[in-house]
N, C-alpha and C positions, 0 to 999 in steps of 0.2 A: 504493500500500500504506500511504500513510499515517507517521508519525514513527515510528522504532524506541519502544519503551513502554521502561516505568524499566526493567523486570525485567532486558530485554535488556541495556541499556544500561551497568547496574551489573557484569555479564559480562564486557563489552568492555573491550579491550586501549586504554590511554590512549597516543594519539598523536598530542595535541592537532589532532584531527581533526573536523571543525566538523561539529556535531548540534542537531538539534530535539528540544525534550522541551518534551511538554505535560504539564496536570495541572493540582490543584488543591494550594493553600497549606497546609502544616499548620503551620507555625512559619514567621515571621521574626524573625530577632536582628540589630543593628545595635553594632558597635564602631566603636571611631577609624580602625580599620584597613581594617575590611569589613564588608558586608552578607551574611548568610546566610538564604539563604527555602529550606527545605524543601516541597522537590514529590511529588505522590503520582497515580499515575494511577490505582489500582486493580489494578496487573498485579503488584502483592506487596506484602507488608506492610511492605517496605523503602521506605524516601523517598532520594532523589535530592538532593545538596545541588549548591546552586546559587549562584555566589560573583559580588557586585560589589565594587568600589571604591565607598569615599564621594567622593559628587561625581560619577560616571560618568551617573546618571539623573536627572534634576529632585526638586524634594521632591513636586510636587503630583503624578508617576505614583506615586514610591513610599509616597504616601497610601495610591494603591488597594492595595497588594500588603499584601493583611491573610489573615489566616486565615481562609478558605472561598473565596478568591478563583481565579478559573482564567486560568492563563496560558499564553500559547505564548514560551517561552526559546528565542532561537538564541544558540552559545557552543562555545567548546572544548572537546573532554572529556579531561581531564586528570588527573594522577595527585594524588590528594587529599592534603592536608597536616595534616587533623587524621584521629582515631583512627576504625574505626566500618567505616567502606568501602574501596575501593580506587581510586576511583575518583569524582570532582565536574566540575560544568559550569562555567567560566571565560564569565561571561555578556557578551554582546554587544547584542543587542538583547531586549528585554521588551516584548512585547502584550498587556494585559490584555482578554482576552476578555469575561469577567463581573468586575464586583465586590462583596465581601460587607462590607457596613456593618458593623464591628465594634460597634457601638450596639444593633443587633436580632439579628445573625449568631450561631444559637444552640448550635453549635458551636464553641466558644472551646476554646483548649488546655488543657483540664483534667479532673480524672474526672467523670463524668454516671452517673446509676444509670443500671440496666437499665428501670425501671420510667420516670423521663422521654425517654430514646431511644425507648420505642414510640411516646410522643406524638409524635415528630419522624419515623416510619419512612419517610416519605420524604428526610430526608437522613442518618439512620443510618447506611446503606450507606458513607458516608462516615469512619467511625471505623473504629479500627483494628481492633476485636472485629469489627466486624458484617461490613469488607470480608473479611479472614480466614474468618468461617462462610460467606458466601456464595461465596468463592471452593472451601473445603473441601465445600458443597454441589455446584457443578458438578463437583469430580473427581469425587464420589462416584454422579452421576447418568449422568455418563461411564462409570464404571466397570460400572454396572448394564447399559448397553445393550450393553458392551463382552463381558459376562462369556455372556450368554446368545448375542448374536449369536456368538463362538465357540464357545458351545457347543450350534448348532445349532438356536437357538428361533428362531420370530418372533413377531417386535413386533405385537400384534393391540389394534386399536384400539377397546373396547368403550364402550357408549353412555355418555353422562353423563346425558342424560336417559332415565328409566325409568320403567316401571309396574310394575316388579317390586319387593320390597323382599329381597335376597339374605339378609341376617341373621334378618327374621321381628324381627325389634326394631322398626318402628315410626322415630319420632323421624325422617322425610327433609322438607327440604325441598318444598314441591309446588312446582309449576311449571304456570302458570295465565294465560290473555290475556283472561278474565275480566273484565266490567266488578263488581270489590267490592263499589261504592256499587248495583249493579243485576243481583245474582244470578239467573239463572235456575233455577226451582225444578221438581220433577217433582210431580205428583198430591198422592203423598205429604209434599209440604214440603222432600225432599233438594234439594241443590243437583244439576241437572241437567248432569254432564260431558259428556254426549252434545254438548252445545252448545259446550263448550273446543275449543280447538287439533285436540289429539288425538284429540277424541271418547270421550275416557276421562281418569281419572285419570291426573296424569303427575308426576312427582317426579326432584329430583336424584339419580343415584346415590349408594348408601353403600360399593357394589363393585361390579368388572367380573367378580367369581367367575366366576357363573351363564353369561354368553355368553364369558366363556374359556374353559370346558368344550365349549362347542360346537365351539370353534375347536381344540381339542384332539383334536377325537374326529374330526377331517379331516387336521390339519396333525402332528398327536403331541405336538407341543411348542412350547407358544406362550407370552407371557408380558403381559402389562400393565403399564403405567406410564402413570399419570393420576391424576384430581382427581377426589375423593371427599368428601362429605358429610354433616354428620351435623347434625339440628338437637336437638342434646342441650343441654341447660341447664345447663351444667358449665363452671364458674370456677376449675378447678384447673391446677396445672403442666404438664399431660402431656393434655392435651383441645383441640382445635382444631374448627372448626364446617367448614371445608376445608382438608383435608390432601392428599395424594401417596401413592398404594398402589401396591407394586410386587406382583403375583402371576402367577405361574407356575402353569402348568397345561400336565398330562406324562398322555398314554397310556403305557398300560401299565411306569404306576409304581406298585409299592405300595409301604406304610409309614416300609419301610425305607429304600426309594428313595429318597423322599421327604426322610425325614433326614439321608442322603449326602448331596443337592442342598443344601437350606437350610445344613448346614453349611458345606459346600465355597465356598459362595455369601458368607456373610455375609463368610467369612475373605480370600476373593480381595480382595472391594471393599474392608475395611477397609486390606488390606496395602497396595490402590495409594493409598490414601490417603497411607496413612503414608511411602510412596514417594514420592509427588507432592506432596506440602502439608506438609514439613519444618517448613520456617520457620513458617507459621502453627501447625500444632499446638503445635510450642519457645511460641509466644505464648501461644496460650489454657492452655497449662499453666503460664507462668509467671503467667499472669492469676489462673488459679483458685488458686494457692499465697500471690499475695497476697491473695487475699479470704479467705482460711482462718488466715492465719500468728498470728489473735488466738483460735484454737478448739485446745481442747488437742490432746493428739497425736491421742488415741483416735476423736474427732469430724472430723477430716481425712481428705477424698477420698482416693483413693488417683491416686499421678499420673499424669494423663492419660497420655502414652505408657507406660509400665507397664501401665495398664489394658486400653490398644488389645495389647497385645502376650499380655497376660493371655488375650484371646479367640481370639489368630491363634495362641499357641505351642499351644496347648492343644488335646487332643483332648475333645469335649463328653461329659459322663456321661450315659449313657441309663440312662431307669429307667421303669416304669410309675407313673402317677398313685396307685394302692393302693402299692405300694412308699414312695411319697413319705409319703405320710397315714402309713405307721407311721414314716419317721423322723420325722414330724415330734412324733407323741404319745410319740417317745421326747426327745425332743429338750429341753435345760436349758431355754428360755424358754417351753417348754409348762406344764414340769411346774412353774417359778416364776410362772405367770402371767402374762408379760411379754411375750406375744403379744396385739395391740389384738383381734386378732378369733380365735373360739374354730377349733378344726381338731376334722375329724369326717369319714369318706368320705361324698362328698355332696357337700364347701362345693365351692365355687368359691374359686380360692387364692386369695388376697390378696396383694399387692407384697409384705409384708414376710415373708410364707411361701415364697415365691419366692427370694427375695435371703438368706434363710438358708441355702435350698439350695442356693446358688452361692456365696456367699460368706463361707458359716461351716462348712458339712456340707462339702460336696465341694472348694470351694474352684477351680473350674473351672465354666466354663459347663454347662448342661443342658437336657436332651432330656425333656420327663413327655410318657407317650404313654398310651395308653387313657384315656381320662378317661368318668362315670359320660354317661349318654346324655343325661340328665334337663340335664344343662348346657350340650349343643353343639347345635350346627347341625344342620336334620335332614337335613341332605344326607352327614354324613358316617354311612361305611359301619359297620356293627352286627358287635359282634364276636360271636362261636359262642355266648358266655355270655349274650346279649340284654342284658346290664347296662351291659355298655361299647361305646365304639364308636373307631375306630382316629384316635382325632384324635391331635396333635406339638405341643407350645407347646416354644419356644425360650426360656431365662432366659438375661439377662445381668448382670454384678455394675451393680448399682446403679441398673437399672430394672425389672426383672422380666421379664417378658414382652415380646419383642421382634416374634418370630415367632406367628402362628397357623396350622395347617393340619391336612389331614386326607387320610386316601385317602375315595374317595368313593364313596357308595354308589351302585353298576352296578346291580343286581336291582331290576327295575321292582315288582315287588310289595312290598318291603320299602321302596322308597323312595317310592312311595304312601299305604303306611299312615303311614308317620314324618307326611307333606303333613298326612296328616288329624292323626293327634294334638297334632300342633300346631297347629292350629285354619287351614291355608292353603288358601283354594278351588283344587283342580288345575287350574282353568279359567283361572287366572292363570299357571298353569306346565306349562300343555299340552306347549310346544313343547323345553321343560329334559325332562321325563317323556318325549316321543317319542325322547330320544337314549338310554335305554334299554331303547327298544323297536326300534331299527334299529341293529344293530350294533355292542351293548352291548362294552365293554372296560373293565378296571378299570385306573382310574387315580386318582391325585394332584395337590394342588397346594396352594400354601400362600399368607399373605399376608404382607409386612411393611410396614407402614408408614413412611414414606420420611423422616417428621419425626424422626422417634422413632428411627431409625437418625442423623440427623445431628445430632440432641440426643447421644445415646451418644459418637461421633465425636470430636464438638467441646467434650462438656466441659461443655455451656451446663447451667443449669438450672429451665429454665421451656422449655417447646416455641414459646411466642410468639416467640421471642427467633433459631429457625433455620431461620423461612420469612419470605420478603422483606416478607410485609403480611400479618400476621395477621390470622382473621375468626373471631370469638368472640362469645360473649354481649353484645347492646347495641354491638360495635363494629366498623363496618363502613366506616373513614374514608377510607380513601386506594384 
């Protein structure tokens, strides 16, 4: 089973009872008296102090023992004598496994932006921000498979490679064994796929929607969790070129259904978070407190755990998309101008028309349900007015839009004509269109993107910054 890890170990009852602890260095300090190297395995944001005598090791091993360096300690575990833990290793022997040249080692003890740790994202993981998100990442992905598996879905595993484009947006990846330099062309000069892999066009998926609906209309309730992409040309905070979508997809759910689940859902996973990843959340909020503590009150986040509590105590306001548009043209930053983009039924919200609703109007999370047709997907179901149709976007304070989803349009004749007005040949989606025609059910499902929940989580603020190797515009390094 391997050496008990810090987490445990810091737990345990000191009875000078001889342990192994491995890890890597994040501090060592030397006095008259003693040597202190703090160890860190990864298994909590807490380190593990680990004590010599001067004179117990040679000078030329404890050369090596610099910071980034990994060692294997065997030593007593004893009841600690300065303040902080309850408990330190009384060392015995020291293995230097690896060691890190404090000359090139570019993790030294001190603060580093955000923006030079993505140059480094292979030893990022290493600092105490980024071990904390990715440990707050696996509860949270725990949580996801946790919440559905109780509650009766399964895990359906839909393609990554597609010919379908689920959004009708454009922008995927193609996926090609083509020779570049030596296209083959048809009559007419196209590039001839007949001759690819596939025998047709093929591309990364941008969603599992489309064949989780199928799996739906067998199983009732299935769900997705996988790797999605988009090749969008966007350098902003909140855009990733592959990201993580979690969607669910429910026979014989509608609208409202729909809105129970996504809420009930978002609120379990965030609580086990907050249940399971104490310590690190205490961090990345007292992190973000000091990067704000030089911004007046007014411009200060609000603190992370209050904020996560803000979403779980809270019952979400629902309202229809028309309802929204007139608070918002009632609304002070309408009528002073102080809104960047103009509001009108029709637009499509913007973050900061969003983040008003949740965080200045209602002051609680929100539900906007019908929105106008002309902006959604044509797969979702058309309401009795022909104007709207039954889609749900989820707000949360301080990013907007978390959730997307819809109940989905069952009527094979209505959801034909949608194929056509928005210009999709049904030839591409024969087999989505025959699940309407064999034993049509109406149902739901929604989507959340998995980054974008553990950007909210942890606090971060750039999405690069809470997946292990971001792949964005021009950079695709590690």
């Amino acid at each position: 089973m391997g050496p008990l890890q810090i987490k445990e170990l810091l737990k345990a009852s000191p009875e000078q009872q001889s342990v192994t602890v491995k890890g890597w260095v994040r501090t060592k300090r030397e006095s008259k008296n003693a040597i202190f190297i703090a160890l860190n395995d990864g298994s909590t944001i807490h380190n593990i102090q680990a004590v010599a005598e001067p004179g117990q090791f040679s000078a030329e091993l404890l050369l090596t023992v610099t910071t980034g360096a990994c060692l294997n300690i065997t030593g007593q575990l004893v009841e600690s004598q300065g303040s902080g833990q309850a408990v330190e290793v009384k060392i015995q022997d020291i293995h230097v496994y690896g060691a890190a040249d404090p000359e090139v080692y570019p993790l030294q003890p001190k603060r580093h932006s955000l923006e030079f740790l993505r140059e480094i994202a292979h030893l990022r993981p290493r600092t105490n921000t980024f071990s904390a998100i990715l440990r707050i990442r696996h509860t949270l992905a725990f949580a996801v498979h946790k919440y559905y598996n109780d509650k009766g879905f399964f895990y359906l595993h839909t393609p990554v490679i597609t010919a379908s484009d689920a959004e009708g947006a454009g922008e995927m990846f193609r996926v090609t064994t083509l020779d570049l330099n030596k296209l083959p062309r048809t009559e007419e000069g196209d590039i001839n796929f007949k001759e690819d892999f596939f025998g047709r066009e093929a591309n990364l998926t941008v969603s599992g929607q489309l064949e989780g609906e199928l799996g739906a209309m067998a199983l009732s309730k299935i769900y997705t969790f996988g790797p999605t992409f988009r090749a969008e040309n966007s350098n902003t905070t909140r855009h990733l070129a592959e990201f993580w979508m979690i969607e669910p997809e429910m026979a014989f759910f509608e609208l409202k259904d729909n809105m129970d689940l996504a809420e009930d859902f978002v609120k379990t996973v965030i609580s086990y978070a907050m249940e399971n990843c104490k310590d690190d959340l205490e961090f990345l909020q007292n992190r973000l407190a000091e990067e704000e503590k030089n911004k007046p009150q007014n411009e200060r986040s609000q603190p992370l755990l209050e904020k996560l509590s803000f979403v779980v105590d809270n019952p979400f306001e629902r309202l229809t998309y028309t309802e929204a548009i007139e608070i918002l043209l009632k609304s002070k930053p309408h009528k002073e101008k102080k809104f960047q983009y103009p509001v009108g039924w029709g637009i499509d919200l913007s973050s900061e028309h969003e983040r008003y609703l949740v965080e200045k109007h209602f002051k609680k999370p929100v539900i906007l349900t019908n929105y106008p047709r002309e902006i959604k997907s044509f797969y979702m179901k058309l309401d009795e007015d022909g104007k709207t149709v039954r889609a749900m976007d989820v707000l949360f304070p301080g990013i907007g839009e978390i959730i997307g989803g819809s109940q989905r349009e069952e009527d094979y004749d209505k959801l034909l004509q949608r194929v056509h007005e928005v210009g999709i040949d049904p030839q591409n989606l024969w087999w989505y269109l025959e699940t309407r025609k064999f034993g049509t059910a109406p149902h739901s499902g929604f989507g959340l993107g998995f980054e974008r929940l553990v950007l909210f989580v942890t606090g971060m603020s750039n999405i690069r910054d809470v997946i292990p190797f971001p792949r964005y515009p021009k950079s695709a390094e590690f």
